[in-house]
C-alpha positions as a LaTeX table, in Angstrom:
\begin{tabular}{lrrr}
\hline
Residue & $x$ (\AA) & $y$ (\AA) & $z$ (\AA) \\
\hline
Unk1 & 0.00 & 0.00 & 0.00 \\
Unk2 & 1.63 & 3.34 & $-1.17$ \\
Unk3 & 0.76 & 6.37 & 1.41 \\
Unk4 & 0.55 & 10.38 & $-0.92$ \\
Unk5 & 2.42 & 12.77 & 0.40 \\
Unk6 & 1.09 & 16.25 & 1.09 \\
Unk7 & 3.31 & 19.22 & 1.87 \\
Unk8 & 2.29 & 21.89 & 4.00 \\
Unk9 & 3.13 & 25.63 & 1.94 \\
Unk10 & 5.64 & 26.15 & 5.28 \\
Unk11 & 7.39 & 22.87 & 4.91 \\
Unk12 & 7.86 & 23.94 & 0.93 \\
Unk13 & 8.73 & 27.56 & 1.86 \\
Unk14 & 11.71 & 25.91 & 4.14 \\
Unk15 & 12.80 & 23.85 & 1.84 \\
Unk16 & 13.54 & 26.13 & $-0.57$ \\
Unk17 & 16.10 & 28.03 & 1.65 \\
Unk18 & 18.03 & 24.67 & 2.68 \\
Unk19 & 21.49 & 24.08 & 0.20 \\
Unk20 & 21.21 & 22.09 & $-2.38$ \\
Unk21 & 22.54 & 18.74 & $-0.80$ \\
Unk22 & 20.35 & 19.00 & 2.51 \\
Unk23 & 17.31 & 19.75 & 0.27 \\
Unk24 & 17.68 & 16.50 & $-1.54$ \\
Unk25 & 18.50 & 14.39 & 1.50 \\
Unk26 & 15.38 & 15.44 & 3.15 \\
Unk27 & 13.39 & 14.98 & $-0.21$ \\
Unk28 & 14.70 & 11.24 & 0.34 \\
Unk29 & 13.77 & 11.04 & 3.52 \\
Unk30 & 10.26 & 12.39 & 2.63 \\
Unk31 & 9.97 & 9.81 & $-0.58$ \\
Unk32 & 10.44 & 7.19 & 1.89 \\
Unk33 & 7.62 & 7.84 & 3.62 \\
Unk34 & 5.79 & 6.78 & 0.59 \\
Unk35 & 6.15 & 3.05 & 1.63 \\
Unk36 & 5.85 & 3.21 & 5.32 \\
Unk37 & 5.65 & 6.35 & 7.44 \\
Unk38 & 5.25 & 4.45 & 10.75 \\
Unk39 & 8.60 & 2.09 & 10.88 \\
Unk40 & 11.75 & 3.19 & 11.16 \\
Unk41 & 13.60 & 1.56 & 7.95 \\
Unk42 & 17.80 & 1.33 & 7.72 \\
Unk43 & 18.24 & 3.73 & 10.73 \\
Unk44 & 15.32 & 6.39 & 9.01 \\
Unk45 & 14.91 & 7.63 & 12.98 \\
Unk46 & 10.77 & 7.72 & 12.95 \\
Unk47 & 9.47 & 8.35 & 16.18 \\
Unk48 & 5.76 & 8.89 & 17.44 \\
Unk49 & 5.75 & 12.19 & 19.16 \\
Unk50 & 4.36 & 11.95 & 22.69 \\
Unk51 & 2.99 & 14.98 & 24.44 \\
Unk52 & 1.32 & 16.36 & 21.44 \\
Unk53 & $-1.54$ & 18.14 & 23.25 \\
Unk54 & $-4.72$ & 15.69 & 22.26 \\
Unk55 & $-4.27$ & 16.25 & 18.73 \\
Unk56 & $-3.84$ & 13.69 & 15.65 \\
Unk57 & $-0.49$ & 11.29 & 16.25 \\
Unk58 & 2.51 & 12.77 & 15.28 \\
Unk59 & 4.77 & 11.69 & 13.89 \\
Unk60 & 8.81 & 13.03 & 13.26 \\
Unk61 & 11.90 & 11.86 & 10.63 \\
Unk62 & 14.77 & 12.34 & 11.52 \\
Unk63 & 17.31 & 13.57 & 8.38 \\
Unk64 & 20.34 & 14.86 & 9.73 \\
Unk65 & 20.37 & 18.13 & 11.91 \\
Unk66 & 16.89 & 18.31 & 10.58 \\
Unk67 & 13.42 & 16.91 & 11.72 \\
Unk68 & 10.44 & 16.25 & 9.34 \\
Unk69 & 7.17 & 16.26 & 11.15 \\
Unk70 & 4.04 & 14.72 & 9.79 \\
Unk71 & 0.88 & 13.51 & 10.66 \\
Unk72 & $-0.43$ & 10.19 & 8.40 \\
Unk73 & $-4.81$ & 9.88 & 7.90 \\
Unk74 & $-5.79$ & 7.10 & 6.17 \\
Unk75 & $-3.25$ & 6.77 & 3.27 \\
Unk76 & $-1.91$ & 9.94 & 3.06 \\
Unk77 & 0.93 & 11.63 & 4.84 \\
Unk78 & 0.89 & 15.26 & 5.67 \\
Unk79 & 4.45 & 16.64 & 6.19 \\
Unk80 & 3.28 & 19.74 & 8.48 \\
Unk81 & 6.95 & 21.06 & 9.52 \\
Unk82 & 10.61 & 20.85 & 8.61 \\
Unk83 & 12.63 & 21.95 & 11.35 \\
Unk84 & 16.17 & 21.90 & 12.55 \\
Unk85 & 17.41 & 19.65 & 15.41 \\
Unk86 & 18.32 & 22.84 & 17.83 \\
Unk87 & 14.67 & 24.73 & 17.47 \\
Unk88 & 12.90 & 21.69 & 19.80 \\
Unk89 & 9.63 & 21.04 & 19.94 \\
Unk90 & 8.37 & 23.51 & 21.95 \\
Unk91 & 5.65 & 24.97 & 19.10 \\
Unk92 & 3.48 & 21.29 & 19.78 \\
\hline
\end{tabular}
């Protein structure tokens, strides 16, 4: 079963200030996804979020110094933040 992907316009707006190289490593990380967004495949770093305030299940990738943060309803994935490692996740 393949999952879509759906960007949220601020994921996209980050994205397009990241360097080249980072910018494809977390559209690979993203891609993956596609296939399964809830296990953590060759060291991928997927994590359920606790904490997150009675809202949907989050869910975060971790790609580097940076961590994707998404939210999956029935086959589709929602990517609703890209942030780096050091900002935390104090905005749940």
């Amino acid at each position: 079963m393949g999952f879509e992907i759906k960007l949220h316009p601020d994921a996209v707006k980050f994205m397009l200030n990241l360097d080249p190289d980072t910018k494809e490593r977390i559209k690979t990380g993203i891609k993956s996804l596609e296939t399964s967004p809830f296990r953590s495949q060759s060291r991928s770093g997927i994590k359920k979020l606790k904490g997150t305030k009675k809202r949907e299940d989050l869910y975060r990738l971790r790609v580097g110094d940076y961590r994707v943060i998404y939210a999956v309803e029935d086959d589709t994935v929602f990517v609703l933040e890209i942030i780096p490692r050091e900002k935390g996740y104090d905005w749940l």
